[in-house]
SERO-945200 format. One record per residue (C-alpha): residue in three letters; x, y, z. Coordinates in steps of 0.001 Angstrom, whole numbers. Layout:
residues N
+------+---------+---------+---------+
| resn |      xx |      yy |      zz |
+------+---------+---------+---------+
|  ALA |       X |       Y |       Z |
...
+------+---------+---------+---------+
***
This chain:
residues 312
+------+---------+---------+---------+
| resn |      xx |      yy |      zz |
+------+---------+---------+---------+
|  UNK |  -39239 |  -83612 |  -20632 |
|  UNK |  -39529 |  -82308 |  -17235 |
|  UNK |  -39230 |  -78289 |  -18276 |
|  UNK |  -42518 |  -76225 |  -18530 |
|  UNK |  -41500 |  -74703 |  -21416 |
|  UNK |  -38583 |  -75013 |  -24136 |
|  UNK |  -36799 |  -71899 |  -25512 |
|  UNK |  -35813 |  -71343 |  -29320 |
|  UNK |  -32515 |  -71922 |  -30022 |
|  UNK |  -32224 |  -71608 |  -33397 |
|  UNK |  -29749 |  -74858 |  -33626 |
|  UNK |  -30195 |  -74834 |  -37740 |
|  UNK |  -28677 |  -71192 |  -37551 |
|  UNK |  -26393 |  -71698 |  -35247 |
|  UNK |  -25086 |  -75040 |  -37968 |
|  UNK |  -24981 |  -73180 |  -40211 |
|  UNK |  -22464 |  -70708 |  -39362 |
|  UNK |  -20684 |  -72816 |  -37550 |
|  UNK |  -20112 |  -76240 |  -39797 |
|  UNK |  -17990 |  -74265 |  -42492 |
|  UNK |  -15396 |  -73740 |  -39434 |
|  UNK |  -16010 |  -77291 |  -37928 |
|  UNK |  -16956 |  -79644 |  -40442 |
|  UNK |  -18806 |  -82715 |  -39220 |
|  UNK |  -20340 |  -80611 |  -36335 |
|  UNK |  -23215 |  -81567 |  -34510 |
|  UNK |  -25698 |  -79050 |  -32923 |
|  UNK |  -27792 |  -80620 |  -30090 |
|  UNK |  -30211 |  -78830 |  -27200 |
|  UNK |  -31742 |  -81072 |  -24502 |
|  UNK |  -34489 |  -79698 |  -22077 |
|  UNK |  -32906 |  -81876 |  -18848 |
|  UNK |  -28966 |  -83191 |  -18776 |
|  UNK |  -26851 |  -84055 |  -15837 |
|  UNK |  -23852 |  -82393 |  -16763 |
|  UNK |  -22993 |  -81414 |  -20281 |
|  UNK |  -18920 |  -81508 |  -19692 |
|  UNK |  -19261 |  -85314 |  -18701 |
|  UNK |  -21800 |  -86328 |  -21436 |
|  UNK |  -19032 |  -84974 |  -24207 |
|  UNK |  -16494 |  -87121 |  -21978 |
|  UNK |  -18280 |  -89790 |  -22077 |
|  UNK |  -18876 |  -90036 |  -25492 |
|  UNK |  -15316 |  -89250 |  -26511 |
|  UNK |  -14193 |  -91932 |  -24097 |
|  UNK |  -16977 |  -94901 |  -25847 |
|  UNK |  -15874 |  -94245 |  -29136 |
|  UNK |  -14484 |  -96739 |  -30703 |
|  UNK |  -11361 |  -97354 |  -32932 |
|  UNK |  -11610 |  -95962 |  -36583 |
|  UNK |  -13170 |  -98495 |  -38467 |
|  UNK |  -13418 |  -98271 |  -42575 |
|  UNK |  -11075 |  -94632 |  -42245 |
|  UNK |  -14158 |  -93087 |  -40587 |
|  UNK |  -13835 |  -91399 |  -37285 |
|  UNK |  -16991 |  -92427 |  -34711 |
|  UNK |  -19449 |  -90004 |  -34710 |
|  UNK |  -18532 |  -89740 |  -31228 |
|  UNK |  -15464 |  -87781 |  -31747 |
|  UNK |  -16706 |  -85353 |  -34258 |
|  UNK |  -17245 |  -81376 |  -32849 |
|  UNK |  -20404 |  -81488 |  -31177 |
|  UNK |  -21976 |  -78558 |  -29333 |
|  UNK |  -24254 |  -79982 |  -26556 |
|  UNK |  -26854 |  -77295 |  -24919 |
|  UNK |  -28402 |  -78019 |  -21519 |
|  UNK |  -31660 |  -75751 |  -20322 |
|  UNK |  -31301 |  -76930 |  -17810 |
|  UNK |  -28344 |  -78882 |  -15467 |
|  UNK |  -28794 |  -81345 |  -12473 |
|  UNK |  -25422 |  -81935 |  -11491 |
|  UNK |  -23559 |  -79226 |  -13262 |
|  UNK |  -19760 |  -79295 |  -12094 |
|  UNK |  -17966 |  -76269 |  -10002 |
|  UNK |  -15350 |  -75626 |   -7889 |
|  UNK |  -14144 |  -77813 |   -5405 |
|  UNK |  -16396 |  -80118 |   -6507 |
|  UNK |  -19775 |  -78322 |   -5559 |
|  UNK |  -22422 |  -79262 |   -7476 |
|  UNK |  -24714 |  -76588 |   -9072 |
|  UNK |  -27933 |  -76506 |  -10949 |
|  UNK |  -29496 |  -74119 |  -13329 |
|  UNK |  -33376 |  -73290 |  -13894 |
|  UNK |  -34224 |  -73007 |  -17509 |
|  UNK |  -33928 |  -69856 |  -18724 |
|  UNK |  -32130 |  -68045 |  -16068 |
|  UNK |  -28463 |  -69260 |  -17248 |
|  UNK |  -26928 |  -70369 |  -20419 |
|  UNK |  -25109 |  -73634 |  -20334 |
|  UNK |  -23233 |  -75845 |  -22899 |
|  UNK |  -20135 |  -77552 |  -23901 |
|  UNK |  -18305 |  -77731 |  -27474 |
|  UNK |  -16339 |  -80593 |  -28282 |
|  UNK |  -13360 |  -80987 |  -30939 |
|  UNK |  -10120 |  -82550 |  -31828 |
|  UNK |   -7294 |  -79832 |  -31211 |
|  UNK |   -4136 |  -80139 |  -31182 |
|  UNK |   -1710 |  -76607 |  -30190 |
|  UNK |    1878 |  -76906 |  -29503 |
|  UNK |     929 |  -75699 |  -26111 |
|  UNK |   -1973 |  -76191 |  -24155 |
|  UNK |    -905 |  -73543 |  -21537 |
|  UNK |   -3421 |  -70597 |  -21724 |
|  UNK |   -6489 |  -71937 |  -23037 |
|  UNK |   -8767 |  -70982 |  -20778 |
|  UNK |   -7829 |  -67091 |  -20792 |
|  UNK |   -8032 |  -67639 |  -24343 |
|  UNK |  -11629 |  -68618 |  -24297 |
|  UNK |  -12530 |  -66435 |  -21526 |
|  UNK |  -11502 |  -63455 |  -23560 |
|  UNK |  -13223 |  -64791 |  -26689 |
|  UNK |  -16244 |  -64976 |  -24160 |
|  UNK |  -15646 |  -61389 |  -22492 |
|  UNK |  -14797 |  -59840 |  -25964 |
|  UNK |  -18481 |  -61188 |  -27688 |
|  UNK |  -20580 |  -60263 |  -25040 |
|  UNK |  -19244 |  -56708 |  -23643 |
|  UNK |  -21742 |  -53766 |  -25028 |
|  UNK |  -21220 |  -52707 |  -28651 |
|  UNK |  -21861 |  -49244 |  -27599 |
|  UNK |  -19332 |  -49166 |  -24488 |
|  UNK |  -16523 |  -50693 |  -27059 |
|  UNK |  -17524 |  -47615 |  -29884 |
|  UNK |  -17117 |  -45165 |  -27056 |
|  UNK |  -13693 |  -46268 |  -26137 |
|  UNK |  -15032 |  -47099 |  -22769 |
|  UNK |  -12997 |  -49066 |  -20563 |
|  UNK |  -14211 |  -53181 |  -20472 |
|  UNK |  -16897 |  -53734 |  -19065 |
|  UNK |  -16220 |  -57690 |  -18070 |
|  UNK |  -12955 |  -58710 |  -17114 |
|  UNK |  -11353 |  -62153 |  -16675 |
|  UNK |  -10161 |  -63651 |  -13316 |
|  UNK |   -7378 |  -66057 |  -13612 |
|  UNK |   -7621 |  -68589 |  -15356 |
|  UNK |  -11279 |  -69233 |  -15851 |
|  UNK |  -13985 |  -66909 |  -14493 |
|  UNK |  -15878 |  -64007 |  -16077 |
|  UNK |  -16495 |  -60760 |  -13398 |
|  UNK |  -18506 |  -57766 |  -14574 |
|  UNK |  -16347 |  -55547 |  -13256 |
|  UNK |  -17706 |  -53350 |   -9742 |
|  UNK |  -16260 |  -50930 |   -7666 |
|  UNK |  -18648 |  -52068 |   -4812 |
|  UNK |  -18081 |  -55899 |   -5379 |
|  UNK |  -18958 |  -58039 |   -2210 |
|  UNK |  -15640 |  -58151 |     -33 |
|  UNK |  -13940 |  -55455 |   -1830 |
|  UNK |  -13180 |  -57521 |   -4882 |
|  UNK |  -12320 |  -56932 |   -8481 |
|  UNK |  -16026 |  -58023 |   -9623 |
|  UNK |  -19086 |  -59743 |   -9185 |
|  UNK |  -19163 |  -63471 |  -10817 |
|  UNK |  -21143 |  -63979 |  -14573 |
|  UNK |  -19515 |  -67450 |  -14745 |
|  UNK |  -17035 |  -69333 |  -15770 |
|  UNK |  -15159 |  -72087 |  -17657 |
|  UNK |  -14270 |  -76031 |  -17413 |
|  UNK |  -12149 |  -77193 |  -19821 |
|  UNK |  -11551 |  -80958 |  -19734 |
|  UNK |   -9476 |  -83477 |  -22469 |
|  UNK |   -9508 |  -86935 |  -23315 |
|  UNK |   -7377 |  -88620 |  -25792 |
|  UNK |   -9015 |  -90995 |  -28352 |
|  UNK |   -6776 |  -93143 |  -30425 |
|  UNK |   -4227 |  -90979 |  -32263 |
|  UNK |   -5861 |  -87486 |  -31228 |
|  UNK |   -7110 |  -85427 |  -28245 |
|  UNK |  -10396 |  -83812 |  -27497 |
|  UNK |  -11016 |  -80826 |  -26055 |
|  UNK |  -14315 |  -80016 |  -24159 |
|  UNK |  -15183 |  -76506 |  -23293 |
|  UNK |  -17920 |  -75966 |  -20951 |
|  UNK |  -19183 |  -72685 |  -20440 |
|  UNK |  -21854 |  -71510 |  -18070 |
|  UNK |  -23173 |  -68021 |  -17458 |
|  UNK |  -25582 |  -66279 |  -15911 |
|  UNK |  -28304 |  -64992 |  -17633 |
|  UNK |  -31128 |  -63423 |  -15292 |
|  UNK |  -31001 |  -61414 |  -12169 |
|  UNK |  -31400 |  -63735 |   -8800 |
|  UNK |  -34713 |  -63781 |   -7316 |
|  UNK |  -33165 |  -63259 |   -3405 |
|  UNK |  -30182 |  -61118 |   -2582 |
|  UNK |  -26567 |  -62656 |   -3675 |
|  UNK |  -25454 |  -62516 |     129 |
|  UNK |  -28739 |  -64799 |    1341 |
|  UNK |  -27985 |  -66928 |   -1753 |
|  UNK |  -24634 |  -68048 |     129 |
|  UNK |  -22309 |  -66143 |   -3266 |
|  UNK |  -19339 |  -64582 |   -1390 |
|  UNK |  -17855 |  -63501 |   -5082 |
|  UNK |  -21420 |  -61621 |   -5863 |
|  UNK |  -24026 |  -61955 |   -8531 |
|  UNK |  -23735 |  -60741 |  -12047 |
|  UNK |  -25907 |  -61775 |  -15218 |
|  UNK |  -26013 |  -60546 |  -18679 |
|  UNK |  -29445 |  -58404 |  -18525 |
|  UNK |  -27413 |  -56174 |  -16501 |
|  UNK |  -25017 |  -55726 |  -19971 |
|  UNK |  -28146 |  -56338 |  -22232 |
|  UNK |  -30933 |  -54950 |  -21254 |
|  UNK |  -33543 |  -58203 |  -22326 |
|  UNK |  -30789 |  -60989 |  -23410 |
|  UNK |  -31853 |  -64409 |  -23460 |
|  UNK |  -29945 |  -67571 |  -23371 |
|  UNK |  -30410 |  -68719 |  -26703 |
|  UNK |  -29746 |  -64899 |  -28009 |
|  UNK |  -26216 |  -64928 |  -25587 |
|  UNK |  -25378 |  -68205 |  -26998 |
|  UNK |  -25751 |  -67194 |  -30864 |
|  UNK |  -23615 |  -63858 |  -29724 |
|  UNK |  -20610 |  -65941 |  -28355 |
|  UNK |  -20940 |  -69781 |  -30465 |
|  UNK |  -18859 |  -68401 |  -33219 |
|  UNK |  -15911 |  -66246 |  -31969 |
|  UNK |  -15457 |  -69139 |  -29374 |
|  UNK |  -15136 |  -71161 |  -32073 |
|  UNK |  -12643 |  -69130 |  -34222 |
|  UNK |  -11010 |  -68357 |  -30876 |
|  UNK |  -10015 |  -72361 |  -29903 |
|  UNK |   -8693 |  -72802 |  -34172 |
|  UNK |   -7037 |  -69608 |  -33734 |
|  UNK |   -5668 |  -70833 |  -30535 |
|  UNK |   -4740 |  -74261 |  -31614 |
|  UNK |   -2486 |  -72460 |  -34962 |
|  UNK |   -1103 |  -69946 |  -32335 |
|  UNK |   -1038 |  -69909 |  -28493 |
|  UNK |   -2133 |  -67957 |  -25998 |
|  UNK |     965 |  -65441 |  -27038 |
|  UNK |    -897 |  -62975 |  -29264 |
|  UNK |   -3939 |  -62425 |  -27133 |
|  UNK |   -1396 |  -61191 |  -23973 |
|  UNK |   -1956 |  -57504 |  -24737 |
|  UNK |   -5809 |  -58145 |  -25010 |
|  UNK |   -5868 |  -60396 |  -21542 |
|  UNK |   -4060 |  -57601 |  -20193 |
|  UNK |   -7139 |  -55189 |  -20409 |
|  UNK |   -9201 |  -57360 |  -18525 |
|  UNK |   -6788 |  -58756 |  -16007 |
|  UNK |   -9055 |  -58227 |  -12753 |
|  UNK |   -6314 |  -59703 |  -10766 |
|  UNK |   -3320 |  -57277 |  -11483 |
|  UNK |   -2152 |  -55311 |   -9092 |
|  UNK |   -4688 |  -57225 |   -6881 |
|  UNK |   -3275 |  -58774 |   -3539 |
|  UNK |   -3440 |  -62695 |   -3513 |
|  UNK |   -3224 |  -65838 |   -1616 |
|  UNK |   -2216 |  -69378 |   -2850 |
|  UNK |   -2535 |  -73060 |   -2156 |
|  UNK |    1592 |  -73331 |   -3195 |
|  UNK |    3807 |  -74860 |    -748 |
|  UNK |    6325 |  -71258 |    -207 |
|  UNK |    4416 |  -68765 |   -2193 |
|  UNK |    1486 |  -68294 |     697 |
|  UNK |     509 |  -64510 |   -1175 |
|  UNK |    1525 |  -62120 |   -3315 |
|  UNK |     548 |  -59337 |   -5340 |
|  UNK |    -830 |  -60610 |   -8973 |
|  UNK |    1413 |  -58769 |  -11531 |
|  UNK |     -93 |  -60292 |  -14744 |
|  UNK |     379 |  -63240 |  -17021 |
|  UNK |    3035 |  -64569 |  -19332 |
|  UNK |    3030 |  -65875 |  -22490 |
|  UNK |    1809 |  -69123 |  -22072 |
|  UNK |    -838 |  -67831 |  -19476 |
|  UNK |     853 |  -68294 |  -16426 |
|  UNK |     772 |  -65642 |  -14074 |
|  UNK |    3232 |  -64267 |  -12126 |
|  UNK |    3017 |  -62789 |   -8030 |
|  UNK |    5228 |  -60326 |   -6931 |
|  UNK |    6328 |  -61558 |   -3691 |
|  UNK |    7027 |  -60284 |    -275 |
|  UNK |   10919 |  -60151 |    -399 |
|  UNK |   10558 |  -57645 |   -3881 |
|  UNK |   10574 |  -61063 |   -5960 |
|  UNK |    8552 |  -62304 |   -8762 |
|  UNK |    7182 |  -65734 |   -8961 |
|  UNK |    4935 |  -67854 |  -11379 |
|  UNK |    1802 |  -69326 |  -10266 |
|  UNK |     980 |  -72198 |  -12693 |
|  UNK |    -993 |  -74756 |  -10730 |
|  UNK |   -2767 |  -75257 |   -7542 |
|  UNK |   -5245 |  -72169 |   -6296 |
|  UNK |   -5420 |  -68446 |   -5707 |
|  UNK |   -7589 |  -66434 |   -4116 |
|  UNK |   -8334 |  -62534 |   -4068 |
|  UNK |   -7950 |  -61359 |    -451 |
|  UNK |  -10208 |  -58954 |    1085 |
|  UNK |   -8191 |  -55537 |    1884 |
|  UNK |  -10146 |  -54690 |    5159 |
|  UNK |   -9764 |  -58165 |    6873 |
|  UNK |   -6767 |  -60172 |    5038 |
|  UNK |   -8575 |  -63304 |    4889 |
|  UNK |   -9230 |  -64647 |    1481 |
|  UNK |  -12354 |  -64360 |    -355 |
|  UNK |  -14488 |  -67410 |   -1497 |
|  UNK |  -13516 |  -67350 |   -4729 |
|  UNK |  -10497 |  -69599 |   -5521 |
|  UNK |  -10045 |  -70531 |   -9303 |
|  UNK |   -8288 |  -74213 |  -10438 |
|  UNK |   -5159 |  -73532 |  -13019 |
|  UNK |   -6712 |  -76490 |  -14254 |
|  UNK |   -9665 |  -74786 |  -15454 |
|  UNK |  -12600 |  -75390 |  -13278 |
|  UNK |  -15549 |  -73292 |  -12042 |
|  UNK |  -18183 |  -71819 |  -13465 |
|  UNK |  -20390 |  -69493 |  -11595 |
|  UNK |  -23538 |  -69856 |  -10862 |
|  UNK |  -24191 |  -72337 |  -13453 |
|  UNK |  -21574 |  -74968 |  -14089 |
|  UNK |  -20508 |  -77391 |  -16756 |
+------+---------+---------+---------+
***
Protein backbone atom coordinates (compact mmCIF):
# COMPACT_ATOMS: atom_id res chain seq x y z
CA UNK A 1 0.00 0.00 0.00
CA UNK A 2 3.10 1.93 -0.08
CA UNK A 3 3.22 2.74 4.00
CA UNK A 4 5.54 0.55 6.23
CA UNK A 5 3.16 0.26 8.66
CA UNK A 6 -0.72 1.07 9.22
CA UNK A 7 -1.98 2.64 12.49
CA UNK A 8 -5.30 1.57 14.39
CA UNK A 9 -7.95 3.68 13.90
CA UNK A 10 -10.59 2.22 15.46
CA UNK A 11 -13.11 3.17 12.39
CA UNK A 12 -15.96 0.65 14.02
CA UNK A 13 -15.73 2.98 17.20
CA UNK A 14 -15.48 5.89 15.69
CA UNK A 15 -19.22 4.56 13.56
CA UNK A 16 -20.48 3.98 16.13
CA UNK A 17 -20.67 7.14 17.91
CA UNK A 18 -20.92 8.93 15.15
CA UNK A 19 -23.89 7.25 12.82
CA UNK A 20 -26.66 8.07 15.52
CA UNK A 21 -25.74 11.91 14.66
CA UNK A 22 -25.20 11.23 10.85
CA UNK A 23 -27.17 8.48 9.71
CA UNK A 24 -25.98 6.79 6.54
CA UNK A 25 -22.31 7.67 7.48
CA UNK A 26 -19.48 6.07 6.10
CA UNK A 27 -16.12 5.62 7.98
CA UNK A 28 -13.16 5.00 5.59
CA UNK A 29 -9.05 5.09 6.30
CA UNK A 30 -6.70 4.67 3.31
CA UNK A 31 -2.86 4.13 3.83
CA UNK A 32 -1.94 6.50 0.48
CA UNK A 33 -4.59 9.33 -1.03
CA UNK A 34 -3.85 12.34 -3.09
CA UNK A 35 -5.89 14.72 -1.41
CA UNK A 36 -8.80 13.82 0.78
CA UNK A 37 -10.80 17.37 0.19
CA UNK A 38 -10.87 16.55 -3.67
CA UNK A 39 -11.71 12.79 -3.39
CA UNK A 40 -15.09 13.92 -1.27
CA UNK A 41 -15.49 16.53 -4.27
CA UNK A 42 -15.22 14.30 -6.57
CA UNK A 43 -17.52 11.95 -5.45
CA UNK A 44 -20.20 14.48 -4.58
CA UNK A 45 -19.76 15.91 -8.05
CA UNK A 46 -20.23 11.93 -9.93
CA UNK A 47 -23.20 11.25 -8.14
CA UNK A 48 -25.89 10.84 -9.93
CA UNK A 49 -29.60 11.99 -9.86
CA UNK A 50 -31.84 10.25 -7.16
CA UNK A 51 -33.03 7.30 -8.67
CA UNK A 52 -35.93 4.99 -6.87
CA UNK A 53 -36.09 8.06 -3.81
CA UNK A 54 -32.58 6.89 -2.81
CA UNK A 55 -29.82 9.37 -2.54
CA UNK A 56 -26.27 7.92 -4.26
CA UNK A 57 -24.15 6.62 -1.86
CA UNK A 58 -21.99 9.28 -3.01
CA UNK A 59 -23.68 12.01 -1.21
CA UNK A 60 -24.18 10.36 2.07
CA UNK A 61 -21.72 11.78 5.23
CA UNK A 62 -18.61 10.11 4.70
CA UNK A 63 -15.48 10.64 6.81
CA UNK A 64 -12.41 9.89 4.59
CA UNK A 65 -8.90 9.42 6.61
CA UNK A 66 -5.60 9.78 4.75
CA UNK A 67 -2.14 8.43 6.61
CA UNK A 68 -0.77 9.72 4.53
CA UNK A 69 -1.28 12.78 1.64
CA UNK A 70 0.58 13.32 -1.75
CA UNK A 71 -0.84 16.38 -2.90
CA UNK A 72 -2.55 17.69 0.15
CA UNK A 73 -3.94 21.33 -0.62
CA UNK A 74 -2.61 24.72 1.24
CA UNK A 75 -2.39 28.12 0.85
CA UNK A 76 -1.81 29.78 -2.20
CA UNK A 77 -1.93 26.75 -3.75
CA UNK A 78 1.28 25.05 -2.23
CA UNK A 79 1.15 21.65 -2.18
CA UNK A 80 2.02 19.72 1.05
CA UNK A 81 2.54 16.17 2.07
CA UNK A 82 2.31 14.32 5.29
CA UNK A 83 4.41 11.15 6.53
CA UNK A 84 2.25 8.63 8.23
CA UNK A 85 2.01 9.11 11.58
CA UNK A 86 3.44 12.46 12.11
CA UNK A 87 0.04 14.43 11.19
CA UNK A 88 -3.57 13.68 11.28
CA UNK A 89 -5.47 14.27 8.11
CA UNK A 90 -9.13 13.80 6.93
CA UNK A 91 -12.19 15.27 5.53
CA UNK A 92 -16.03 14.80 6.60
CA UNK A 93 -18.59 15.15 4.14
CA UNK A 94 -22.48 16.02 4.59
CA UNK A 95 -25.50 17.71 3.27
CA UNK A 96 -25.98 21.06 5.35
CA UNK A 97 -27.91 23.52 4.84
CA UNK A 98 -27.65 26.97 7.54
CA UNK A 99 -29.34 30.13 6.76
CA UNK A 100 -25.88 31.50 6.64
CA UNK A 101 -22.81 30.07 5.64
CA UNK A 102 -20.75 33.05 7.00
CA UNK A 103 -18.59 31.76 9.96
CA UNK A 104 -18.13 28.23 9.44
CA UNK A 105 -14.81 27.87 9.61
CA UNK A 106 -14.32 29.70 13.13
CA UNK A 107 -17.04 27.50 14.00
CA UNK A 108 -15.13 24.37 13.33
CA UNK A 109 -11.91 25.73 14.34
CA UNK A 110 -13.25 26.31 17.79
CA UNK A 111 -14.96 22.90 17.88
CA UNK A 112 -11.30 21.76 16.95
CA UNK A 113 -9.42 24.13 19.57
CA UNK A 114 -12.14 23.40 22.27
CA UNK A 115 -11.62 19.16 21.94
CA UNK A 116 -8.11 19.14 21.92
CA UNK A 117 -6.89 21.94 24.57
CA UNK A 118 -5.66 20.03 27.98
CA UNK A 119 -8.42 18.83 30.31
CA UNK A 120 -6.31 19.84 33.14
CA UNK A 121 -5.44 23.53 31.85
CA UNK A 122 -9.47 23.99 31.23
CA UNK A 123 -10.18 22.56 35.22
CA UNK A 124 -7.61 25.06 36.37
CA UNK A 125 -9.25 27.99 34.77
CA UNK A 126 -6.13 28.46 32.80
CA UNK A 127 -6.20 30.71 30.01
CA UNK A 128 -6.52 28.64 26.26
CA UNK A 129 -4.01 27.08 25.40
CA UNK A 130 -4.73 27.04 21.33
CA UNK A 131 -6.22 29.88 19.80
CA UNK A 132 -7.77 30.43 16.35
CA UNK A 133 -6.34 32.75 13.60
CA UNK A 134 -8.87 34.15 11.31
CA UNK A 135 -10.73 32.32 9.66
CA UNK A 136 -9.11 28.95 9.51
CA UNK A 137 -5.84 28.15 11.31
CA UNK A 138 -5.13 26.60 14.72
CA UNK A 139 -1.86 28.43 16.73
CA UNK A 140 -0.74 27.04 20.08
CA UNK A 141 -0.43 30.08 21.47
CA UNK A 142 3.63 31.47 22.24
CA UNK A 143 5.00 34.40 23.58
CA UNK A 144 8.27 33.68 21.60
CA UNK A 145 6.47 32.76 18.25
CA UNK A 146 8.82 33.14 15.12
CA UNK A 147 8.46 36.92 13.96
CA UNK A 148 6.82 38.08 17.02
CA UNK A 149 3.50 36.50 16.23
CA UNK A 150 0.42 35.45 18.09
CA UNK A 151 1.46 31.57 17.78
CA UNK A 152 3.15 28.87 16.23
CA UNK A 153 0.95 26.90 13.43
CA UNK A 154 -0.86 23.19 14.53
CA UNK A 155 -2.89 23.43 11.29
CA UNK A 156 -5.65 24.35 9.78
CA UNK A 157 -8.94 24.09 7.83
CA UNK A 158 -10.35 23.83 4.05
CA UNK A 159 -13.75 23.93 3.75
CA UNK A 160 -15.06 23.40 0.21
CA UNK A 161 -19.04 22.91 -1.21
CA UNK A 162 -20.60 21.48 -4.07
CA UNK A 163 -24.20 21.40 -4.82
CA UNK A 164 -25.81 18.07 -5.92
CA UNK A 165 -29.29 18.17 -7.25
CA UNK A 166 -31.61 19.84 -4.73
CA UNK A 167 -28.91 20.06 -1.80
CA UNK A 168 -25.35 21.21 -0.96
CA UNK A 169 -22.40 19.42 0.47
CA UNK A 170 -20.13 20.52 2.71
CA UNK A 171 -16.51 19.11 2.96
CA UNK A 172 -14.39 19.85 5.92
CA UNK A 173 -10.84 19.05 5.71
CA UNK A 174 -8.82 19.22 8.62
CA UNK A 175 -5.12 18.67 8.98
CA UNK A 176 -2.93 18.91 12.05
CA UNK A 177 0.15 18.28 13.23
CA UNK A 178 0.81 15.55 15.26
CA UNK A 179 4.68 14.96 16.00
CA UNK A 180 7.52 17.28 16.65
CA UNK A 181 9.68 18.09 13.25
CA UNK A 182 12.76 16.21 12.87
CA UNK A 183 14.94 19.67 11.74
CA UNK A 184 14.37 23.09 13.20
CA UNK A 185 10.98 24.98 11.95
CA UNK A 186 13.24 27.92 10.55
CA UNK A 187 15.49 25.29 8.21
CA UNK A 188 12.12 23.67 7.38
CA UNK A 189 11.25 27.03 5.40
CA UNK A 190 7.82 27.63 8.29
CA UNK A 191 7.89 31.44 8.81
CA UNK A 192 4.51 30.98 11.12
CA UNK A 193 6.54 28.23 13.39
CA UNK A 194 5.98 24.64 14.28
CA UNK A 195 3.47 23.35 16.73
CA UNK A 196 2.08 19.65 17.14
CA UNK A 197 -0.14 18.07 19.60
CA UNK A 198 2.59 16.00 21.75
CA UNK A 199 3.52 19.32 22.89
CA UNK A 200 -0.41 19.53 24.47
CA UNK A 201 -0.43 15.66 24.98
CA UNK A 202 2.34 14.33 26.08
CA UNK A 203 2.20 10.76 23.67
CA UNK A 204 -1.01 11.62 21.33
CA UNK A 205 -1.34 9.79 18.27
CA UNK A 206 -3.26 10.48 15.19
CA UNK A 207 -5.82 8.02 15.44
CA UNK A 208 -6.17 8.93 19.41
CA UNK A 209 -6.44 13.03 18.22
CA UNK A 210 -8.89 12.04 15.68
CA UNK A 211 -11.33 9.98 18.12
CA UNK A 212 -10.83 13.23 20.61
CA UNK A 213 -12.14 15.78 17.96
CA UNK A 214 -14.58 13.32 15.25
CA UNK A 215 -17.53 13.92 17.44
CA UNK A 216 -17.75 17.54 18.74
CA UNK A 217 -16.84 18.47 15.05
CA UNK A 218 -19.62 16.74 14.20
CA UNK A 219 -22.18 18.17 16.72
CA UNK A 220 -20.41 21.46 16.04
CA UNK A 221 -21.35 21.65 11.91
CA UNK A 222 -25.49 20.33 13.05
CA UNK A 223 -25.27 22.78 15.71
CA UNK A 224 -24.00 25.23 13.27
CA UNK A 225 -26.29 24.45 10.46
CA UNK A 226 -29.68 24.98 13.24
CA UNK A 227 -27.83 28.18 14.46
CA UNK A 228 -24.95 30.28 13.02
CA UNK A 229 -21.88 31.27 13.94
CA UNK A 230 -23.83 33.90 16.44
CA UNK A 231 -23.74 31.92 19.69
CA UNK A 232 -20.17 30.76 19.59
CA UNK A 233 -18.96 34.82 19.35
CA UNK A 234 -18.21 34.99 23.07
CA UNK A 235 -16.30 31.58 22.85
CA UNK A 236 -14.24 32.74 19.46
CA UNK A 237 -13.54 35.68 21.39
CA UNK A 238 -11.22 33.78 23.91
CA UNK A 239 -9.16 32.52 21.33
CA UNK A 240 -9.06 35.39 18.91
CA UNK A 241 -5.11 35.44 18.31
CA UNK A 242 -5.63 38.28 16.00
CA UNK A 243 -7.30 40.98 18.31
CA UNK A 244 -5.65 43.73 19.12
CA UNK A 245 -2.98 42.33 16.69
CA UNK A 246 -1.71 44.80 13.88
CA UNK A 247 -2.65 43.59 10.27
CA UNK A 248 -2.20 43.88 6.63
CA UNK A 249 -4.69 43.05 3.78
CA UNK A 250 -4.97 42.13 0.14
CA UNK A 251 -8.28 44.82 0.01
CA UNK A 252 -8.16 47.46 -2.49
CA UNK A 253 -8.27 50.77 0.45
CA UNK A 254 -7.97 48.88 3.64
CA UNK A 255 -3.91 48.20 3.16
CA UNK A 256 -3.72 47.48 7.43
CA UNK A 257 -5.30 47.83 10.39
CA UNK A 258 -5.50 46.75 13.79
CA UNK A 259 -7.78 43.37 14.10
CA UNK A 260 -10.55 44.33 16.62
CA UNK A 261 -12.50 41.00 16.55
CA UNK A 262 -15.30 39.35 14.68
CA UNK A 263 -18.99 39.88 14.16
CA UNK A 264 -21.73 37.84 14.16
CA UNK A 265 -21.57 36.18 11.09
CA UNK A 266 -17.68 35.79 11.47
CA UNK A 267 -16.50 38.63 9.76
CA UNK A 268 -13.95 40.55 11.31
CA UNK A 269 -13.57 43.93 11.66
CA UNK A 270 -9.94 46.34 11.47
CA UNK A 271 -9.75 49.38 13.17
CA UNK A 272 -8.29 51.63 10.72
CA UNK A 273 -5.77 54.36 10.54
CA UNK A 274 -8.14 57.45 10.44
CA UNK A 275 -9.89 56.02 14.11
CA UNK A 276 -12.40 53.98 11.75
CA UNK A 277 -13.65 50.53 11.82
CA UNK A 278 -13.92 48.36 8.83
CA UNK A 279 -14.98 44.69 7.95
CA UNK A 280 -12.68 42.36 6.39
CA UNK A 281 -14.80 39.62 4.73
CA UNK A 282 -12.84 38.36 1.75
CA UNK A 283 -9.50 38.48 0.19
CA UNK A 284 -6.25 38.02 2.73
CA UNK A 285 -4.69 39.23 5.95
CA UNK A 286 -1.66 38.90 7.34
CA UNK A 287 -0.12 39.41 10.97
CA UNK A 288 2.71 41.96 10.64
CA UNK A 289 5.86 41.64 12.42
CA UNK A 290 6.19 44.63 15.13
CA UNK A 291 10.06 45.03 14.79
CA UNK A 292 10.19 45.28 10.90
CA UNK A 293 6.48 46.15 9.55
CA UNK A 294 6.60 43.75 6.85
CA UNK A 295 4.04 41.04 6.96
CA UNK A 296 4.59 37.65 8.14
CA UNK A 297 4.16 34.48 5.91
CA UNK A 298 1.15 33.57 7.14
CA UNK A 299 -1.85 34.94 5.16
CA UNK A 300 -5.23 33.04 5.72
CA UNK A 301 -8.13 32.82 2.64
CA UNK A 302 -11.76 34.15 4.04
CA UNK A 303 -12.58 31.43 1.90
CA UNK A 304 -11.27 28.90 4.13
CA UNK A 305 -8.04 27.53 2.94
CA UNK A 306 -4.78 26.41 4.60
CA UNK A 307 -3.90 23.96 6.68
CA UNK A 308 -0.54 23.83 8.26
CA UNK A 309 1.79 21.59 7.86
CA UNK A 310 -0.46 19.01 6.61
CA UNK A 311 -3.21 20.03 4.25
CA UNK A 312 -6.51 18.80 2.97
Amino acid sequence: MGTAYHLHWGAEALWLALQPLLPGLSVEVVARMGSTNTELLERARRAGPQQGGRRSADTQPCLLVAEQQTAGRGRQGKAWQSAVGASLTFSLSLPLAPRDWSGLSLAVGLALAEALDPDDARAAGAPPRLGIKWPNDLLLRDDAAPGGGPGRKLGGILIETVQVGDHRMVVVGVGLNVLPLPVPADEAGLSWGYACLQELHYGLTAPAALARVAEPLVRALLDFERSGFAPLRARFDGRDVLRGQPVSTTLPGLPRGVADGVDDGGTLWLRTPDGGRAPVSSGEVSVRREASGTAADGAGSAAGQAPGSAAC
